[in-house]
N, C-alpha and C positions, 0 to 999 in steps of 0.2 A: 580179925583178918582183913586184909586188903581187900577191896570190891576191886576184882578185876574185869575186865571190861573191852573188847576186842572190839576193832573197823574194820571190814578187809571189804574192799572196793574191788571188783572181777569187771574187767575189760576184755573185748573178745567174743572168742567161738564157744559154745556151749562145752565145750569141752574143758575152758579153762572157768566154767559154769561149775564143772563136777569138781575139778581140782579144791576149787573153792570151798563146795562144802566139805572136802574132805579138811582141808585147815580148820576149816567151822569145827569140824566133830576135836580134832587133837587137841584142838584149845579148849575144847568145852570139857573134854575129860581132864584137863588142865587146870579145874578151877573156873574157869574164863565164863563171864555171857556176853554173847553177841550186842552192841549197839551200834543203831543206824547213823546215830550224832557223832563225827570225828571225834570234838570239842570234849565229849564225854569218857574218852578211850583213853583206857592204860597201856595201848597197843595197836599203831596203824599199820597195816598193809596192803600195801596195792598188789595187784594179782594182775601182769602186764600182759598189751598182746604188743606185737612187731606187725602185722600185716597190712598197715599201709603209714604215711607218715603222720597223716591226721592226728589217728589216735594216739601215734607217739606225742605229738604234740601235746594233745589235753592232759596224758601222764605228766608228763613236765609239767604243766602249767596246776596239777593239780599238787605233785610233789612243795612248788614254791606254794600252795597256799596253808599246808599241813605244814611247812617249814617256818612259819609264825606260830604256829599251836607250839611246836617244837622250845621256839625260843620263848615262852610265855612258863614253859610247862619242860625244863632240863628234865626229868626223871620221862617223860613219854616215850616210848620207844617204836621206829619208826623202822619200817624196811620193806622192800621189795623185793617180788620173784616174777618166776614167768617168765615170756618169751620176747622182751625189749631188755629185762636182766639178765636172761641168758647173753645175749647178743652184743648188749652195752655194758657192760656193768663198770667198766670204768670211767662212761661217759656221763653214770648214774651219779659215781662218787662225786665226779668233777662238779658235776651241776647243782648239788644239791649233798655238798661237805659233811653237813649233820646228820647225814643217814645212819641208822645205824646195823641193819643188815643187807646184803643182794644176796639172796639166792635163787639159781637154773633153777631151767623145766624138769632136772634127773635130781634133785634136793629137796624139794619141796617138804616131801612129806618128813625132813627133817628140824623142822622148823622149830619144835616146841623146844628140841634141844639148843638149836643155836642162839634163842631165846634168852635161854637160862646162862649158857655161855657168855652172850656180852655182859648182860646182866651180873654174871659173876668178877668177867675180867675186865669188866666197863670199854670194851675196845671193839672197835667195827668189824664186824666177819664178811667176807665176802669167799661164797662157795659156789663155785661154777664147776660142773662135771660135763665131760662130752660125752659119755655115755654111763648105762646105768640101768641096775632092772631097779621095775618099780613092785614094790612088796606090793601084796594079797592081805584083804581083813581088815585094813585101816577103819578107825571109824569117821561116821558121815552125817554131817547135819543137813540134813537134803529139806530144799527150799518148798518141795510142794509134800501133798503125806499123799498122792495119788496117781503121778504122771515122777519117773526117774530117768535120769540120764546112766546108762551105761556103755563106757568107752572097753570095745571089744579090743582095740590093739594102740598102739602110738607111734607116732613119728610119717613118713611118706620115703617113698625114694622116685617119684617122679622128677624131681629137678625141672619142675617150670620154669622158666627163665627168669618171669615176674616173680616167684614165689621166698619167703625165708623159710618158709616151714620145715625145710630137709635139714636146714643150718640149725636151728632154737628146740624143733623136737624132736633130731636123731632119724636114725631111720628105721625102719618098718619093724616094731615087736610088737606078736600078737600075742595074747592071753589064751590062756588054756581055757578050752570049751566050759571044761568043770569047774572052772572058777566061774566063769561067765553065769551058766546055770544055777551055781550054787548063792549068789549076791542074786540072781533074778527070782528066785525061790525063796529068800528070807523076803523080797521084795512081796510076795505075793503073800505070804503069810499075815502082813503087816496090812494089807489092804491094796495096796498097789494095783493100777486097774491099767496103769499103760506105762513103757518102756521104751526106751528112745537109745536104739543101739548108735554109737560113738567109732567114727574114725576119719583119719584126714583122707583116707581113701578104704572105705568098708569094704568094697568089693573083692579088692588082694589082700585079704584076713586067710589065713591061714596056719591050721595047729595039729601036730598031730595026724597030718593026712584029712582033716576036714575043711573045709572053704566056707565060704560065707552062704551058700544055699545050704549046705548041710547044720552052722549052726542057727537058720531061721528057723528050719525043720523043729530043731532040738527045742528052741525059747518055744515055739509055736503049740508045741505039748505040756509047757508048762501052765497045773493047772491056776487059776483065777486070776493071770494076766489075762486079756481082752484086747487089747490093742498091741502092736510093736510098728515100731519107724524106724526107720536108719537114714543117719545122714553124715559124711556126703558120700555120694558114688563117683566114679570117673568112667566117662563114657568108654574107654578103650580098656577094663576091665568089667564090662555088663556083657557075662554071659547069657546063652540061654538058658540056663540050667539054673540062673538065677530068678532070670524071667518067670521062668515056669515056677519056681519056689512062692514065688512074688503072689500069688494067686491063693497060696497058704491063705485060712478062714481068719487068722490074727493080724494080718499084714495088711495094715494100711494101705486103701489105695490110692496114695503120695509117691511121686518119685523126684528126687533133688536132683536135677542132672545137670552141671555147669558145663554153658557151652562154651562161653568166654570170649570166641571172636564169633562171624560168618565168614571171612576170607579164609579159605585156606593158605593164602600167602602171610596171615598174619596171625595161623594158628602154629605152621611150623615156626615163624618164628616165637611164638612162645613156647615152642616144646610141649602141646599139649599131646601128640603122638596118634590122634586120629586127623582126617579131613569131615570138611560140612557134609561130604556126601553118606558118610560113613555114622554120624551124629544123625543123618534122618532117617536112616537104615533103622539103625536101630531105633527110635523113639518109633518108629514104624510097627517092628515085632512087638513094641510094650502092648502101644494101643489094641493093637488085634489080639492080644490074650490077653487085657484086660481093660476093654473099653470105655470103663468109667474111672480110668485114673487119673488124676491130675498131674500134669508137671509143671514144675516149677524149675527157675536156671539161676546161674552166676552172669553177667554179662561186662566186660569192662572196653571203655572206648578210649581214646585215644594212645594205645599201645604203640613205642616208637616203629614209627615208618608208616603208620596207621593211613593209606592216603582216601580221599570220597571214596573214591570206586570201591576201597574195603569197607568202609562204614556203610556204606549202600548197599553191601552181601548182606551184612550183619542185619538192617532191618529187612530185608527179601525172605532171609530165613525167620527171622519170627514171624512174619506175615505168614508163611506157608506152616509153619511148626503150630501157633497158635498155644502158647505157655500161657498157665494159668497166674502166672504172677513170677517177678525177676527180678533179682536185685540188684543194680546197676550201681557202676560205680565209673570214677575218671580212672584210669592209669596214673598207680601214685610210684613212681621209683624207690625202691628201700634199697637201703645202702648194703651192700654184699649180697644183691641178684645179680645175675648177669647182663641182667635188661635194664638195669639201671646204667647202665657202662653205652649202651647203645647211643651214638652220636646222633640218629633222625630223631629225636626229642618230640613229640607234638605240641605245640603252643597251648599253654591254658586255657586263654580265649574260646580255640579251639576244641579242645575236649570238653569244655564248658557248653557250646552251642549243642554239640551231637548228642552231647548226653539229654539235653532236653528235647531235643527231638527222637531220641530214641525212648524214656519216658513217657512223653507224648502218644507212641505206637502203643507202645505197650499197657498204660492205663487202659487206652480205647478195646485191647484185647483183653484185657482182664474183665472189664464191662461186659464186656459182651459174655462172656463164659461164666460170668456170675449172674446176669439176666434170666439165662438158662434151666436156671435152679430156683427160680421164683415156682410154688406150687407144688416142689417136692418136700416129702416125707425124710427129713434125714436125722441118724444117730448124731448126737452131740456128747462131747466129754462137757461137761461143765468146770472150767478153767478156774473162776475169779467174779469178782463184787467189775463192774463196766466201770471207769475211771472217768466216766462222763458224768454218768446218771448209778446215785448209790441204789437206785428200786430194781437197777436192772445187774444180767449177769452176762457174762463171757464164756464162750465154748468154744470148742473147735470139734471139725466134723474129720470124718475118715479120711477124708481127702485135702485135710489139712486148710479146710474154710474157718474162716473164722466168721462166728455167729453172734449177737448181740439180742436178748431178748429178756422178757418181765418175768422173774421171778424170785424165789427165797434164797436165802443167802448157805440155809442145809444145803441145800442142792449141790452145791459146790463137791466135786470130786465123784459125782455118780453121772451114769451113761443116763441119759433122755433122749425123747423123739422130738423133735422138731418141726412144725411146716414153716418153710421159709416165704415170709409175705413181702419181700420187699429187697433190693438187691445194691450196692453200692460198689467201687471200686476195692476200696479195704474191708468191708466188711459186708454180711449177710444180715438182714433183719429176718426175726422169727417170733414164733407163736411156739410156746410147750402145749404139745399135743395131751 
């Protein structure tokens, strides 16, 4: 028999994290094993995002370097999916001739067939759907055996100006509660100690008359789960009914809330459908019914028309908001947002300076809230072997700290206590209590 032999490279949001392993499992009941080495693969696929141009970039550039494996190796079989093939697929063909499949974010899990298709008719398939439900059951070769992703629904319909997401994953279908429960119940059977609920917007989940406070409720009773997260929320869908959910004994106390601008003149124009006054309101209600929660945000700078006076709201409100940690980014234009089309352009230069000076703010505020927690006592999930120092391990806390500390490599996937002796911008030092 042939040793077959899979690559599949996953760029992106944790979301196209899950998709991934579900390709891992249909190959693997396929015959197939997973290898890290391209060079070694009976079978590459990239697993694309679209969300900003960078990363289209490095697809491309990663496509031309598997397109010499290709010509070395005519029997290798190459193809793309995801949400830069949803969107390109013929600028996929164009670029990179020798391809030998594209398939959308509504096909995926058709893969192993399309597969065997080229394979049979030696010919390039390229299969884009604009919509589509996504089947229940698949199987999953999930990366960790202790911490799972589950994507409660797919797609968005907010239409951010800046955003492709409405365009490459459709719009808003959520999953049935009992499918939900019933993939997070084989989860716990198997050992599964934490849960990381999935959507581009969790908050307007909705099935069957239940919302997303009622299905935290439901996971929350599930027994030997331990931890639950959800990411991402949108500020102008955070109820209180969620708030108060939020407080549930399994629920994480992490909240991801992308702010995106502090001008209000440069949130309507991204269509994010709240103001700054409204974004502190609420971060307001979190903190008072649950005082030791951390948050964390989205933050992007030079958005067109972006002028000082808005980049100067933008740090005013994290000065006063005080986020535990943000992930910043320039304004990158994708092709088919509407903010891409916007003639006030911001200069590179430009976005380049403010984005370090708004890093700059924000390290200095991550510091300080990480300081804080020198001398406390905290749960730790044990993650991972430290990619520094192989004696030491990686954890993260309820509040989505990350912690670095001396011990055994068992430990890995079991809750500990922690005293944290030392404190850094990116990470926590600790002692195993």
């Amino acid at each position: 028999m042939v040793n077959l032999k899979a690559y599949i490279q996953t760029y992106g949001c944790q979301m196209n994290e899950y998709d991934s392993e579900i390709i891992s499992g249909l190959f693997k009941e396929r015959g197939y094993s997973l290898s890290s080495h391209p060079e070694e693969a009976n079978l590459i696929i990239l697993n694309t995002c679209y969300v900003r141009n960078k990363v289209k970039h490095k697809i491309y550039s990663k496509l031309g370097e598997i397109g010499k494996l290709k010509k070395k190796n005519p029997e290798l079989l190459l193809g793309v999916c995801g949400c830069l093939a949803q969107k390109e697929a013929e600028e996929i063909v164009a670029q990179a001739p020798y391809i030998d499949f594209v398939v959308g974010t509504f096909n995926f899990h058709r893969l192993p067939q399309i597969v065997e298709k080229v394979q049979k008719n030696q010919q390039r398939i390229v299969e884009i759907d604009k919509e589509g439900i996504f089947p229940e059951g698949l199987p999953k070769l999930r990366k960790r055996k202790f911490s799972a992703y589950i994507p409660i629904m797919r797609g968005c319909n907010n239409f951010c100006t800046y955003c492709i997401v409405p365009f490459v994953r459709g719009r808003e279908r959520s999953r049935l509660c009992e499918d939900i429960l019933k993939e997070i119940e084989e989860l716990s059977q198997e050992g599964y100690k934490e849960v990381i609920l999935l959507g581009q917007n969790v908050n307007s989940y909705l099935s069957e008359g239940k919302d997303f406070a009622d299905l935290l409720t439901e996971v929350n009773n599930v027994e030997g789960i331990e931890r639950i997260r959800f990411t991402t929320s949108h500020p102008k869908d955070l109820s209180e009914k969620l708030i108060e959910r939020m407080k549930l004994k399994k629920v994480c106390e992490h909240l991801h809330l992308p702010l995106q601008a502090g001008s209000n003149r440069v949130l309507q124009r991204m269509g994010r459908g709240y103001t700054r006054e409204r974004y502190e309101e609420i971060v307001k209600k979190v903190r008072e019914a649950i005082p030791e929660i951390s948050l964390t945000t989205d933050l992007i700078v030079g958005f067109p028309g972006e002028k000082e006076e808005d980049f100067e709201e933008t740090l005013e409100v994290i000065e006063r908001i005080k986020f535990d940690g943000a992930f910043t980014f320039c304004y990158s234009p994708v092709k088919g947002t509407e903010a891409a089309e916007f003639e006030d352009q911001v200069p590179d230069e430009v976005k380049k300076e403010r984005l370090r000076r708004l890093i700059k703010v924000q390290q200095r505020i991550t510091e300080e809230k990480n300081e804080l927690l020198v001398g406390q006592k905290l749960e730790v999930l044990v993650e991972k072997v430290s990619k520094k120092n192989p004696e030491e391990l990686q954890g993260r806390t309820r509040t989505n700290k990350i912690v670095v500390f001396k011990g055994k490599k068992e430990l890995i996937g079991t809750l500990i206590g922690v005293k944290i002796v030392a404190s850094g911008c990116w990470a926590l030092r600790g002692k195993i209590l």
